[in-house]
N, C-alpha and C positions, 0 to 999 in steps of 0.2 A: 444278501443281495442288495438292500436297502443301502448300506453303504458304499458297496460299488456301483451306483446305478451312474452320481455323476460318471465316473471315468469313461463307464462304458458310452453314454451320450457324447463323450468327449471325443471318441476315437468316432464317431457319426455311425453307431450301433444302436440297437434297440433292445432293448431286454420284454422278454416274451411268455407271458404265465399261463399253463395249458395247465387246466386242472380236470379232476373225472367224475367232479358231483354234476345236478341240477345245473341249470340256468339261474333261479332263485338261489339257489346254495353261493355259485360263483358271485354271484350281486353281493352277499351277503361277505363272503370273499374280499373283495374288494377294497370294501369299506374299511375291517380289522386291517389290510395288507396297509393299507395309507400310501400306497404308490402310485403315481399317474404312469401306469404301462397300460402294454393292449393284454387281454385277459379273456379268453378260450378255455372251453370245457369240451370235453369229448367222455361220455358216460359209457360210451360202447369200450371205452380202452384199445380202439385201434389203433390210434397214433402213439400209446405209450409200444402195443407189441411192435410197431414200424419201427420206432426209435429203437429196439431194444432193450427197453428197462425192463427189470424184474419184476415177476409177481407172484405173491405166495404167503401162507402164514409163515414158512419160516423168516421171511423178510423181516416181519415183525413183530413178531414176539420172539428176543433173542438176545442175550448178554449184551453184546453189543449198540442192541437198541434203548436199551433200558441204561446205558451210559452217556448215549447222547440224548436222553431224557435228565438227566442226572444237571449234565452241563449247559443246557437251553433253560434249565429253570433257575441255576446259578446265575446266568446271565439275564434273567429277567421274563422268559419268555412261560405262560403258562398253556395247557395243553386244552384247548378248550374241546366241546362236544367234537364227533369225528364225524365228516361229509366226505360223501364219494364213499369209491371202494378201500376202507383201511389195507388191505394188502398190496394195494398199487403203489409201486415206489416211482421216485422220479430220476430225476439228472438233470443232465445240459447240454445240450448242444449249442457251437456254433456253429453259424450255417451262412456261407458267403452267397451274396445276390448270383440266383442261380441256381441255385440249390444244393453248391458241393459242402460235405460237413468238414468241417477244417479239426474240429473240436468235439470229442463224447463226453460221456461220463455217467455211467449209469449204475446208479446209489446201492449198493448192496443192501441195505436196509436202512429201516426208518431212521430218519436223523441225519442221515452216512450225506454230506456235502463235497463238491467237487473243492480240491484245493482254487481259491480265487486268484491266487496266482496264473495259476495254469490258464482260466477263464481270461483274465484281462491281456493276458501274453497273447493267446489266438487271438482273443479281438485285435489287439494292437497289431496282428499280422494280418489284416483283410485288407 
């Protein structure tokens, strides 16, 4: 997301980080993310089961996840202590002023990303 944040600022979008640890945790968040976005936690996991996203240990621990662990540490990225609920997985939504969702996407397991294509296309259509 780091990389598409310009475009998405471009298209006069906001990009939107709902995480499910602490208050403290999310601060702590923050900091490692190095993004200037708005940054929400919800620890009850209501807004993840609103959205739709999955949750479960087979989310995560599972072939699958353990490839997009493979490919995040190739790229650079290491897996540090885990906050929140580890079985909560996320997604994306985009969401036009008003509240209709133009855009889902919700990650079958850990690691699982929305094609950014897909992402910038609905933004580019609000």
């Amino acid at each position: 997301m780091r990389d598409a944040l310009p475009k998405i600022h471009e298209k006069g979008a906001e990009l939107i980080v709902i995480g499910n640890g602490s208050v403290d945790m999310a601060n702590g968040f923050r900091e490692d993310l190095a993004m200037d976005v708005p940054l929400y936690t919800d620890p009850t996991l209501r807004v993840y089961e609103l959205a739709g996203m999955k949750y479960g240990a087979r989310t995560t621990f599972n072939l699958k996840t353990l490839a997009h662990g493979v490919r995040a540490f190739r790229a650079g990225f290491r897996q540090t202590k885990v906050l929140g609920s580890p079985h909560q997985q996320g997604g994306m939504l985009v969401i036009k002023p008003g509240g209709e969702i133009v855009y889902g996407y919700a990650s079958n397991e850990a690691g699982d990303q929305p094609p950014m294509h897909e992402v910038l296309t609905a933004v580019s259509a609000l």
